[in-house]
TIVOMI-321420 format. One record per residue: residue number from 1; x, y, z of N, C-alpha, C, O in turn; residue in one letter. Coordinates in steps of 0.02 Angstrom, whole numbers. Last residue first. Example, Ala and Ser with C-alpha at 12.3 -4.5 7.8 and 13.67 -1.06 7.14 Angstrom:
BEGIN
<r num="2" n_px="642" n_py="-112" n_pz="354" ca_px="684" ca_py="-53" ca_pz="357" c_px="645" c_py="2" c_pz="394" o_px="670" o_py="57" o_pz="402" residu="s"/>
<r num="1" n_px="660" n_py="-284" n_pz="390" ca_px="615" ca_py="-225" ca_pz="390" c_px="660" c_py="-165" c_pz="390" o_px="712" o_py="-166" o_pz="423" residu="a"/>
This chain:
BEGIN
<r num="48" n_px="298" n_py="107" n_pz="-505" ca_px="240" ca_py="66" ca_pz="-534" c_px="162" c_py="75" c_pz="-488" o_px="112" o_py="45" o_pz="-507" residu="x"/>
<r num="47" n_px="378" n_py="114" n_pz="-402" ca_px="360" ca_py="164" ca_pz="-456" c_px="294" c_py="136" c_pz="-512" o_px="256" o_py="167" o_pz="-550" residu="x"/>
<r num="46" n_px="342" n_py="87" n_pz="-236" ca_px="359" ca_py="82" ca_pz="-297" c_px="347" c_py="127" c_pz="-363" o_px="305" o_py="172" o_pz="-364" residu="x"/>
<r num="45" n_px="271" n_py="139" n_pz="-131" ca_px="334" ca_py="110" ca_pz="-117" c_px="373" c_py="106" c_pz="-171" o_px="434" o_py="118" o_pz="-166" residu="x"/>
<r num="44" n_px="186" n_py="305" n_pz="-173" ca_px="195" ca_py="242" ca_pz="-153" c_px="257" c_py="215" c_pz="-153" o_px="304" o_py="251" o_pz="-171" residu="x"/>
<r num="43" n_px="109" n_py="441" n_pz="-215" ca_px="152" ca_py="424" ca_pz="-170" c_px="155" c_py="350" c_pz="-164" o_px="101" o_py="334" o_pz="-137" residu="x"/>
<r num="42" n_px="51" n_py="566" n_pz="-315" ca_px="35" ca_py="498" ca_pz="-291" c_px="100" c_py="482" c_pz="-255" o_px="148" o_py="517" o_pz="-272" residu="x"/>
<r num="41" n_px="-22" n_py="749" n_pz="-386" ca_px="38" ca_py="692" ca_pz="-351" c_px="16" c_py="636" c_pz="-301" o_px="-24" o_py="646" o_pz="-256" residu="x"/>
<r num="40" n_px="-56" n_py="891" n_pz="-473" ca_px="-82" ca_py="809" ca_pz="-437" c_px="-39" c_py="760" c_pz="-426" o_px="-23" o_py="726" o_pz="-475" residu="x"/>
<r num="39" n_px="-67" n_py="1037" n_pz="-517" ca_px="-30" ca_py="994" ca_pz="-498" c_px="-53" c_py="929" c_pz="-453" o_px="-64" o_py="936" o_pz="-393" residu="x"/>
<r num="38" n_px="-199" n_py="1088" n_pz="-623" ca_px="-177" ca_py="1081" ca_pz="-567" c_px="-113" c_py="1021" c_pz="-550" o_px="-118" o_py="964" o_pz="-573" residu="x"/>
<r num="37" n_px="-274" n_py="1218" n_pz="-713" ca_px="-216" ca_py="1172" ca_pz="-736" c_px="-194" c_py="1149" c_pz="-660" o_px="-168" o_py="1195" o_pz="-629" residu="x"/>
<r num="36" n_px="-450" n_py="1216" n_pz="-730" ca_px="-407" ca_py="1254" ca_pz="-718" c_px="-343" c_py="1211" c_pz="-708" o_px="-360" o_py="1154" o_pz="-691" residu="x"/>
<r num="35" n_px="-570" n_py="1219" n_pz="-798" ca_px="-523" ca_py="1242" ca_pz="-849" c_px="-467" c_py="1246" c_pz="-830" o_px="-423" o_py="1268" o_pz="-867" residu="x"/>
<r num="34" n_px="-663" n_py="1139" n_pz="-745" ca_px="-679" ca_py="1197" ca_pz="-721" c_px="-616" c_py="1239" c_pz="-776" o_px="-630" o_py="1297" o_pz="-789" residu="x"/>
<r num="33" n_px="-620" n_py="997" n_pz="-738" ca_px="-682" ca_py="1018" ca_pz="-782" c_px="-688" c_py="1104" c_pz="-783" o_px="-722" o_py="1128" o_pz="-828" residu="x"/>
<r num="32" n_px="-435" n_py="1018" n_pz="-747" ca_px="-505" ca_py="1026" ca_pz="-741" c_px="-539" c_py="1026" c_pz="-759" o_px="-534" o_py="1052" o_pz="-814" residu="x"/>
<r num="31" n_px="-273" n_py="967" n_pz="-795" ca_px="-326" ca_py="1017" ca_pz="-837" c_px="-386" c_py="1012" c_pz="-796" o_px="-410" o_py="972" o_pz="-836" residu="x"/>
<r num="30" n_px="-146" n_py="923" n_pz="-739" ca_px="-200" ca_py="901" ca_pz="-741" c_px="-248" c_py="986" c_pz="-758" o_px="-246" o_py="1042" o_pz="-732" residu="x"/>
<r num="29" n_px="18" n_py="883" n_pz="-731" ca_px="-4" ca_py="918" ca_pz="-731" c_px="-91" c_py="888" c_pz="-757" o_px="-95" o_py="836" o_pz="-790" residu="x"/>
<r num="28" n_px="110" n_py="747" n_pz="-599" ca_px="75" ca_py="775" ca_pz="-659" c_px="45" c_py="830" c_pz="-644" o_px="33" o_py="847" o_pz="-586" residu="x"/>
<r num="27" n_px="196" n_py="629" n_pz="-523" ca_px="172" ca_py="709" ca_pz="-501" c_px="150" c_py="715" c_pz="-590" o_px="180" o_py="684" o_pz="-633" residu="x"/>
<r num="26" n_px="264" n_py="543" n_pz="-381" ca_px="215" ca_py="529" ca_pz="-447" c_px="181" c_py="593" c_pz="-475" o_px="132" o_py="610" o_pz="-442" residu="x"/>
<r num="25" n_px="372" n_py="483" n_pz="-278" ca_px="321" ca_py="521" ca_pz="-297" c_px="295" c_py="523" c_pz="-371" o_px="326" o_py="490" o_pz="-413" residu="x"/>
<r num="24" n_px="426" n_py="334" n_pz="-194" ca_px="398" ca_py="372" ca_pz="-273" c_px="355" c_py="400" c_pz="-264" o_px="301" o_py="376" o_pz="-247" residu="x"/>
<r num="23" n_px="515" n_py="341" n_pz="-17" ca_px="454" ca_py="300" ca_pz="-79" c_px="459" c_py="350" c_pz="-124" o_px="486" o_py="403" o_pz="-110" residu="x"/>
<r num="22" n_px="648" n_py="341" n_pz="33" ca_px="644" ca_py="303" ca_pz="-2" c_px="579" c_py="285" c_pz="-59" o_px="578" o_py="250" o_pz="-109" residu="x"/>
<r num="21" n_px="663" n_py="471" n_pz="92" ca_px="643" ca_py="410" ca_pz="109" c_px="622" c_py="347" c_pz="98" o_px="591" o_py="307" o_pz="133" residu="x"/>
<r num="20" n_px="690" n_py="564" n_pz="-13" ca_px="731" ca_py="538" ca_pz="45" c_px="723" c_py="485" c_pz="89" o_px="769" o_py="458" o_pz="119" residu="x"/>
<r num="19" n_px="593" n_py="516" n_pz="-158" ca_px="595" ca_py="550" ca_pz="-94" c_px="656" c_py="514" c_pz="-50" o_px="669" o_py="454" o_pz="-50" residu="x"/>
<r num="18" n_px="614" n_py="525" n_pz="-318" ca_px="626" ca_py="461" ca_pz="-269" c_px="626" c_py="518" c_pz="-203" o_px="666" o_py="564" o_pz="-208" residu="x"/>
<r num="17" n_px="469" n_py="555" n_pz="-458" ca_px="537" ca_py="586" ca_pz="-388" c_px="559" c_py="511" c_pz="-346" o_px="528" o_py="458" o_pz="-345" residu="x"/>
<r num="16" n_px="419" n_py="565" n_pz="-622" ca_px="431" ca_py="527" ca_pz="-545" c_px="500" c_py="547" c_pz="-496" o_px="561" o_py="551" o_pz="-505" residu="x"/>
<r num="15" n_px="291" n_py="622" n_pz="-714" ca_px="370" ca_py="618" ca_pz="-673" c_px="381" c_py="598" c_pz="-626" o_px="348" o_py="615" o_pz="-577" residu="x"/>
<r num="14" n_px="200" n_py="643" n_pz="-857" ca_px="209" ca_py="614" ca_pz="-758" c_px="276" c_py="604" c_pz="-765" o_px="308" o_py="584" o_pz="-813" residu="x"/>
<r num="13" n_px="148" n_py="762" n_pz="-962" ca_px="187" ca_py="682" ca_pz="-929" c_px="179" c_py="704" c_pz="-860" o_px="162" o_py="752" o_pz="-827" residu="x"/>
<r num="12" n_px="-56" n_py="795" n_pz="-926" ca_px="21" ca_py="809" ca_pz="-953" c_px="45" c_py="740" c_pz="-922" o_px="19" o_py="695" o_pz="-890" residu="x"/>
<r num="11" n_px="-209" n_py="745" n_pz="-932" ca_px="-161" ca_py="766" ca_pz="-884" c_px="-92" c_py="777" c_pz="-944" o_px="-97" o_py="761" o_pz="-1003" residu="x"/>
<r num="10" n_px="-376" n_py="831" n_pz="-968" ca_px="-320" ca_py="787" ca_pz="-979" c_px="-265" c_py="792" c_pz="-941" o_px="-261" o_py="845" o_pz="-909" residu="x"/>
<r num="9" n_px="-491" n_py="883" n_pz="-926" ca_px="-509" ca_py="816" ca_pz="-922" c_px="-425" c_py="777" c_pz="-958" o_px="-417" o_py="717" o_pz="-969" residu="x"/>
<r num="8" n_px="-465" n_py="1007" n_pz="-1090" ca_px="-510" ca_py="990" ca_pz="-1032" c_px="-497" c_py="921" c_pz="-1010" o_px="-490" o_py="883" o_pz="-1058" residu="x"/>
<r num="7" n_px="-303" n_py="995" n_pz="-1157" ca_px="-360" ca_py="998" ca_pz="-1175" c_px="-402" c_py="968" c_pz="-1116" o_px="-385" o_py="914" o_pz="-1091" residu="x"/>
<r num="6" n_px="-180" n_py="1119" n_pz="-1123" ca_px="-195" ca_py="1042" ca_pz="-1106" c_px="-266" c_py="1076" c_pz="-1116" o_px="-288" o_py="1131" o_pz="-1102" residu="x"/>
<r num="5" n_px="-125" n_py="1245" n_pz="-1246" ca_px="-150" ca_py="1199" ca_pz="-1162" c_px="-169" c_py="1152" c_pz="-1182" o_px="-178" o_py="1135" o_pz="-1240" residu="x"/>
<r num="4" n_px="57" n_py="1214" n_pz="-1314" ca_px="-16" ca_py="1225" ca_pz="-1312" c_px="-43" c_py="1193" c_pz="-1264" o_px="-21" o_py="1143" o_pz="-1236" residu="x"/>
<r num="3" n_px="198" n_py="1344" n_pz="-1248" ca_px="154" ca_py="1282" ca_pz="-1269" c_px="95" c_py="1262" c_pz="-1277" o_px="59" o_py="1297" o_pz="-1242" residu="x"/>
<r num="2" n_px="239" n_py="1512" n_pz="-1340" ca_px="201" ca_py="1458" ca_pz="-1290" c_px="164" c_py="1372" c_pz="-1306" o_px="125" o_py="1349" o_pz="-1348" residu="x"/>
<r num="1" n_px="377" n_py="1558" n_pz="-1415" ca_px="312" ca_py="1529" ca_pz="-1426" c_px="293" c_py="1485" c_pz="-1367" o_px="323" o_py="1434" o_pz="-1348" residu="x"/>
């Protein structure tokens, strides 16, 4: 059984990476006005 889609304008969990270089990636799944499911990622020193 498949999971159910993300409803328009919503994101899925966020996950956080530690890069080799020490900063937090920040990565989610994201639904579109357009319908379509996109991967979106933030980068900073901290995880916060």
């Amino acid at each position: 059984m498949s999971r159910q889609r993300l409803t328009i304008g919503t994101f899925g969990e966020i996950g956080h990476l530690v890069s080799p270089n020490g900063r937090v990636v920040a990565r989610a799944r994201y639904r579109d006005w357009d319908g379509k499911t996109r991967l979106v990622q933030a980068t900073g020193d901290t995880r916060r």
